[in-house]
N, C-alpha and C positions, 0 to 999 in steps of 0.2 A: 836840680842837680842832674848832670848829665850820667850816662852810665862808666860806674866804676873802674877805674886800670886794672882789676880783678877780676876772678872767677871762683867762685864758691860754689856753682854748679853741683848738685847731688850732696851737700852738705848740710847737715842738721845744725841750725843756731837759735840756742834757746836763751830770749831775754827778758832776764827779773823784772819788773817797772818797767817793761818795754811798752806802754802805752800812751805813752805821752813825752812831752819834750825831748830830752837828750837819746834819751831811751828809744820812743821811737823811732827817733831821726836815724840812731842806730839799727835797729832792725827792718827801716826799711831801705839802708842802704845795702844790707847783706840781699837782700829782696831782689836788688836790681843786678846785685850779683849772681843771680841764678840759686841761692840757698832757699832751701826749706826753712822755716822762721816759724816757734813756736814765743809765743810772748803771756807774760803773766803779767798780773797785778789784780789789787783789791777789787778793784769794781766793774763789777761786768758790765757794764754798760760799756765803757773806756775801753775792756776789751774786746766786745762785738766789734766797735770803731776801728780798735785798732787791725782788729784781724782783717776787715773786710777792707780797709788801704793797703795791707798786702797782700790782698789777692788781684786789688786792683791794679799793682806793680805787675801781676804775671805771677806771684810764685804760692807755693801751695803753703799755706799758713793755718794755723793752729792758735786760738786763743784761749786762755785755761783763767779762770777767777780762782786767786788763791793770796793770801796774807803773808809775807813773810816774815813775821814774827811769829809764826804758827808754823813748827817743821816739821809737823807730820803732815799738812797744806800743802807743803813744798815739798815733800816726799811725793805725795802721790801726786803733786800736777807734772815732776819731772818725769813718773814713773809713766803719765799717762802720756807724754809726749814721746816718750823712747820707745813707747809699742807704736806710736804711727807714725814716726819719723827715722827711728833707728836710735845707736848713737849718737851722742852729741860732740861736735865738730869745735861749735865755738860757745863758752858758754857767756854771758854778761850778766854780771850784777849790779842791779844803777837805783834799786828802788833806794829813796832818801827823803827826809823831812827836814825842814830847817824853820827858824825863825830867829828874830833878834832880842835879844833878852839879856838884861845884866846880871851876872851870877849872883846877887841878892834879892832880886827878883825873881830869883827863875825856880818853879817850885819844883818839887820830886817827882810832881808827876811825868814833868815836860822837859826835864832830863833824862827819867826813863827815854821817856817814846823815843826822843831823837835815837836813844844808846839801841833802843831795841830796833828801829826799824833801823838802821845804817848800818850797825855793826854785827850784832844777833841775826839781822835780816839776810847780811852780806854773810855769813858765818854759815846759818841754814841752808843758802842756794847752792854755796859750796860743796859745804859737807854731804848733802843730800846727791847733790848731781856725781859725785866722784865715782860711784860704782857705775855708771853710765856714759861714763866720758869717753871718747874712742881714745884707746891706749894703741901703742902712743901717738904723738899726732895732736891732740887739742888744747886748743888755746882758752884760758880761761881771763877775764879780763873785767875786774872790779873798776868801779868808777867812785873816785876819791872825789880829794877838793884842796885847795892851798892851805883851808885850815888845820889838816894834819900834819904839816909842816911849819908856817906861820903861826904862832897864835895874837888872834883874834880877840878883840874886844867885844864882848857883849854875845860871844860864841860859842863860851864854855862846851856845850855841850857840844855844837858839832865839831868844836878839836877835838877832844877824846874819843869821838865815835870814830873819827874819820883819820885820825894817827893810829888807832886799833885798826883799820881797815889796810892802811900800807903796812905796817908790821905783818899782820894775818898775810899777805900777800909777799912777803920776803920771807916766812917762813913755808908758805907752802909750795914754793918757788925750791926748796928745800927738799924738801919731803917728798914731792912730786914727780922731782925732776930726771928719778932713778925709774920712773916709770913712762918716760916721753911723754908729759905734762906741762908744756910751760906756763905760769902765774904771771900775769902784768895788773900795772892799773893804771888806769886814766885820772889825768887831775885837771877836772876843767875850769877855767878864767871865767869872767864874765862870757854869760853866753846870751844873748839875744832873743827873745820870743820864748823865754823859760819861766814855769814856775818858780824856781830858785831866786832869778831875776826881779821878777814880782815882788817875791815879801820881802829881799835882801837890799831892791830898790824901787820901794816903792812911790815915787815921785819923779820928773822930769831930773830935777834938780842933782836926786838922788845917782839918778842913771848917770849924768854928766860928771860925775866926781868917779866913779865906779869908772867910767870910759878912760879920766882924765888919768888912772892909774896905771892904765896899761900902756909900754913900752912901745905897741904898735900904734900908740890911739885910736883902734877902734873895738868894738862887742864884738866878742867871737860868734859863729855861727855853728848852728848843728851839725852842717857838713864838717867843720873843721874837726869836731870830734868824731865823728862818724868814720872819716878817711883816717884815724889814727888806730880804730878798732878793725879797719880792715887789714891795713899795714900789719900790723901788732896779729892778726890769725891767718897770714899770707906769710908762704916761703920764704918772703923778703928777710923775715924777722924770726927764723926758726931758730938760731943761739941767741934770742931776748929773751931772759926770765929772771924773775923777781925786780924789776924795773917799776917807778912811778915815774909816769913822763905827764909832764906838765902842758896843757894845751890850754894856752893861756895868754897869749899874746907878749911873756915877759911878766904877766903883772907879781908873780910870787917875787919875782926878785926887790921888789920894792916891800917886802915884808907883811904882816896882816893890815888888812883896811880897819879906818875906824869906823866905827857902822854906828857910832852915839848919834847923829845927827838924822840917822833916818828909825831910829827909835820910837816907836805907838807902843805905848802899854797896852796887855794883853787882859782880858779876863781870867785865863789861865795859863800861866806860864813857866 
């Protein structure tokens, strides 16, 4: 990716699950935009990695181990980014879990998790980071999916997580906005070289039907989300709020996929 039409220079952006896929691709684009970049997620390992490819980008980064289904985890990893970065500028919520699962298959437990890490998780980074956020001025920016709008077969859970994630995000779009807060979110298509992509198509075959659905015919890329998170916390977009914008190549418009054909029973599901 070459460097960004932006400037985030002297800017605190702090990202949920930014250690992998979508996530990082996002925080290391803010990276190359001259932002400070604090990144969380479960495992440290993931996040030594990730912090030290944004220092490799040039900018001064910060990696914190913390659960977001745990908000007092996420309390104090924002708390510990805001003493050494400042306020926070832009903030992204993208940590997510998925799998394929028929809703008579899919047990209690593995409804929770999807509910708790997507929507509970997106709910905590939120509500935790708001007393932190630079008033006014910051852009906060949840990363959805089509299944909050389509529903999906064999998805139950992550429709519900993830239609509670754009609501949550049209309300506090709301609530916010009387304090120079704009709320967006991101709803990405198939994206290429993703976890997501993995367990939702796991197969060649898989992949090519997922492809064959999108508008553009082709797998989107991390930049393609990455440049709509920069858009979206750039002057460009300063009367955007409460929006879910779809970066997806088209495919929502063709309604939810049917995911029965790339179905593996799970041991727990």
């Amino acid at each position: 990716m070459t460097n960004p039409p932006f400037s985030f220079s002297g800017q605190h952006v702090f990202v949920a699950g930014g250690t992998s896929g979508i996530n990082l691709g996002i925080a290391q684009a803010f990276a190359r935009a001259g932002a400070r970049v604090s990144v969380m997620s479960r495992s440290p390992d993931k996040v030594q990695q990730a912090e030290a490819s944004l220092q490799a980008l040039g900018a001064q980064a910060l990696g914190i181990s913390a659960d977001v289904r745990d908000a007092a985890a996420v309390q104090a990893a924002l708390t510990q980014a805001h003493a050494q970065f400042g306020p926070i500028d832009v903030l992204v919520s993208g940590a997510a879990g998925n799998f394929i699962a028929p809703a008579k298959d899919l047990s209690a437990n593995g409804f929770k998790t999807v509910v708790d890490i997507d929507l509970n998780g997106t709910f905590h980074v939120l509500r935790m980071a708001y007393p932190l956020l630079r008033k006014p001025g910051a852009s906060v920016i949840s990363i959805s999916a089509p299944q909050g709008v389509n529903p999906t077969m064999y998805q139950v859970h992550a429709c519900a997580a993830k239609a509670g994630i754009d609501m949550m995000t049209r309300v506090l779009a709301l609530e916010w906005g009387e304090v120079g807060v704009r709320v967006n979110a991101i709803s990405p298509g198939p994206i290429a070289d993703t976890e997501g992509m993995r367990r939702l198509a796991p197969s060649p075959e898989a992949l090519q039907r997922a492809t064959d659905t999108v508008p553009l015919q082709r797998m989107g890329s991390l930049d393609d989300v990455a440049h709509m998170a920069l858009f979206l916390s750039s002057p460009l977009a300063s009367y955007v709020t409460g929006a879910i914008i779809p970066v997806d190549g088209g495919a929502a418009l063709r309604g939810g996929r049917d995911m029965r054909a790339s179905y593996v029973p799970r041991a727990e599901a």
